[in-house]
C-alpha positions in Angstrom: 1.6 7.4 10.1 4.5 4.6 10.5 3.4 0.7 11.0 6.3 -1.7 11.5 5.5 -5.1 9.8 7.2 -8.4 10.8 7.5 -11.4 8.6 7.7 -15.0 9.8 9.7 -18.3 8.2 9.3 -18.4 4.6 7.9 -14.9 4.2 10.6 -13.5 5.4 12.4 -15.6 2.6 10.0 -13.8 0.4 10.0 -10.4 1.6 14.0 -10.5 2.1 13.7 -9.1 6.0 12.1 -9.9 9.1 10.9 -6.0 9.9 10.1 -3.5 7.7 8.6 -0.3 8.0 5.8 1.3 6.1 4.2 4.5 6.0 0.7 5.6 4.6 -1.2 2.3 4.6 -4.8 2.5 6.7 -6.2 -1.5 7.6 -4.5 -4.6 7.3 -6.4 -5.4 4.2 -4.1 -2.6 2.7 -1.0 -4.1 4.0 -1.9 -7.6 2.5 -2.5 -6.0 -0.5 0.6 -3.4 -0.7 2.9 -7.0 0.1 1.3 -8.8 -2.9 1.7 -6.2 -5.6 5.3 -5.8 -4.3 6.4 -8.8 -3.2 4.0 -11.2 -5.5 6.2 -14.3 -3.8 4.4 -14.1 -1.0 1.0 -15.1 -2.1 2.3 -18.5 -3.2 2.2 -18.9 0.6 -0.6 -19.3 2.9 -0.4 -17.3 5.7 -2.1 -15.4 8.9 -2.5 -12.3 10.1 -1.9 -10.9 13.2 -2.0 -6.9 14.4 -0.6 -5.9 17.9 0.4 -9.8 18.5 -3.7 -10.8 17.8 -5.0 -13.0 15.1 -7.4 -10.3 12.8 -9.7 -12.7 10.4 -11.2 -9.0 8.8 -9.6 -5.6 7.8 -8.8 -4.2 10.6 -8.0 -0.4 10.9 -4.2 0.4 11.9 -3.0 3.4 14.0 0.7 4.6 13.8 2.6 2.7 15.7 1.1 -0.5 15.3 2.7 -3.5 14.8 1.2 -5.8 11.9 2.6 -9.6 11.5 2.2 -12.0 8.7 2.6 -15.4 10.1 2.8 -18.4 8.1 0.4 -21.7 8.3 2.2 -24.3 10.5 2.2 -27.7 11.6 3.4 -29.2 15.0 3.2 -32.4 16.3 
């Protein structure tokens, strides 16, 4: 099973790319998780998340081929 993950402003920063793919991981909670321990940067950062271009607010199961988007908190005005 293959998810592709995108990473928005300064997550991307703290990831180093914009897309990445990943293998073997089951909900979103996962995901969140998986970035954290490898990328601990990114939980200085507040930040959404989004699966299949929708705002998820619980683990949410992931399929292969989905598409699973951390977004960060932002302002406008």
């Amino acid at each position: 099973m293959t998810i592709n993950a995108l990473f928005f402003g300064v997550l991307s920063d703290a990831v180093g790319v914009r897309e990445k793919k990943f293998s073997s991981i089951h909900s979103s909670n996962e995901f969140v998780e998986h970035i954290i321990n490898e990328f601990p940067e990114v939980a200085k950062n507040s930040f959404q998340v989004a699966v299949n271009e929708t705002l998820i607010h619980s683990s949410t199961p992931l399929k292969d081929g989905d598409t699973i988007a951390l977004l960060p908190n932002y302002a406008g005005g």
